[in-house]
N, C-alpha and C positions, 0 to 999 in steps of 0.2 A: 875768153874774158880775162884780160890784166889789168885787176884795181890798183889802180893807185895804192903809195904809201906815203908813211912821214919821211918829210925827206922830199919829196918829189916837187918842181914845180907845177903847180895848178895850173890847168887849162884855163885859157879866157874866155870868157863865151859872153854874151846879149843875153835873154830871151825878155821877151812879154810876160807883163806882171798881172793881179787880178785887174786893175785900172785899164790893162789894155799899153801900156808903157813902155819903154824898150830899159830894163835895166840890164848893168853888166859888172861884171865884178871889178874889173878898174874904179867903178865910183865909190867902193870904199874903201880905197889906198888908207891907210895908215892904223885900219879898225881889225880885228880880227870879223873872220865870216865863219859862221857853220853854216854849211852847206852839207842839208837832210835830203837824199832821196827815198820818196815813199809812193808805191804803185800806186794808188787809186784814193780821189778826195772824197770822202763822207764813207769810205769802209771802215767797220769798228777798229781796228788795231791804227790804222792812220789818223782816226780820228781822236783814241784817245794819246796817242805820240805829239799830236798836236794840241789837244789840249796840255800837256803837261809842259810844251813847251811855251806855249802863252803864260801860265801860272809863273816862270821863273825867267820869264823875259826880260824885266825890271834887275834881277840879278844878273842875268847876262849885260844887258847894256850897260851895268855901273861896273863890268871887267871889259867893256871895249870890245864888246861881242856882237856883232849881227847875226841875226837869223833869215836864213832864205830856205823857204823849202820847193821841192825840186821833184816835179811828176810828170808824165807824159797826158795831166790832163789837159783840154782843150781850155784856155784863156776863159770863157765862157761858165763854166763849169765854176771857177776858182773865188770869185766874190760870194757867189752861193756858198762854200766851204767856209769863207771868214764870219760872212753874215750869219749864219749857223750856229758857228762855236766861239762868236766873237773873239778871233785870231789878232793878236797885234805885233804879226811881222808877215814879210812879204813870200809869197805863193808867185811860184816861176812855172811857165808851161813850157816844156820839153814836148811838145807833140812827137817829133821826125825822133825823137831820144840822142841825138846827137850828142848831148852836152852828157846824159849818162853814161855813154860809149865813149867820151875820153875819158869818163873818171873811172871806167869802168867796171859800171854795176849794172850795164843791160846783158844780161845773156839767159840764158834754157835754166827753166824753173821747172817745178815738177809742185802742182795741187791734184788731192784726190784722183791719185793717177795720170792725169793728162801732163805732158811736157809741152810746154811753150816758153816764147821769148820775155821777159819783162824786167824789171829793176829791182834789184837785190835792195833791200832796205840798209843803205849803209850812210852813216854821215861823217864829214870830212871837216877838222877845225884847219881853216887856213892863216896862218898867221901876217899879221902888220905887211909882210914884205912879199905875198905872196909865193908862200910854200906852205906845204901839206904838213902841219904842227904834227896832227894826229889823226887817225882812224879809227872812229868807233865801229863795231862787226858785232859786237857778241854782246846783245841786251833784250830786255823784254817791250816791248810798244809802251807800257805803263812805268816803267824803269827809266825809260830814254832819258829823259830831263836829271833826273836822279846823278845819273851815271857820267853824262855831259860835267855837271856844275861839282860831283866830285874830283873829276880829273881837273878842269879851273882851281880850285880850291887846294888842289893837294903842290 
């Protein structure tokens, strides 16, 4: 598994959104994106990662920030999450993980012993021109939002 860095150009990718939609990161040429991958929609720590990012989403869009977050769950699955925690940015399904595996954050996890494959919770600021500004790695799920709008800010 080689994640990305700042510095690096960002991979293009499509996927389907909760709508069912085809977005891709070319449609927001000129905006900054954070792109958040988080294993599993409606588990506590993804869920409170996303609450704190709906809370300070208003502050991200008045710094020219979108928000996409980025899970291998099923299209299906992802309006149920927004309708939930009434989410006001968009939920992309990576089912195949593809789009994880260029940024790469799918590889061997280890919970309560067992090792298996899944998405390292990492988010990725891309800037205006399409390159990787910065990589966030090292926060707490209740932090996230926090730690995002400090690096914006400073």
């Amino acid at each position: 598994m080689k994640t990305l860095q700042a510095g690096d150009k960002a991979p293009q990718f499509s996927l389907q959104n909760q709508d069912d939609e085809t977005v891709s990161l070319t449609d927001f040429s000129g905006k900054k994106v954070l792109v958040y991958f988080y294993p599993k929609a409606m588990t506590p720590g993804c869920t409170v990662q996303a609450q704190g990012l709906r809370d300070v989403n208003e502050e991200l869009k008045a710094k020219n920030v979108v928000v996409l977050g980025v899970s291998p769950d099923a299209v299906k699955r992802l309006p149920k999450f927004i309708e939930k925690e009434n989410l006001n940015f968009t939920l992309l399904s990576d089912e195949d993980h593809a789009v994880a595996d260029a940024f790469g954050v799918w590889g061997p996890k280890k919970f309560m012993g067992k090792e298996y494959d899944g998405i390292h919770r990492q988010t990725f600021l891309i800037d205006e021109n399409g390159v990787i500004e910065h990589v966030f790695n090292k926060f707490k799920t209740k932090e996230h939002h926090t730690v995002v709008l400090d690096y914006l800010n400073s």
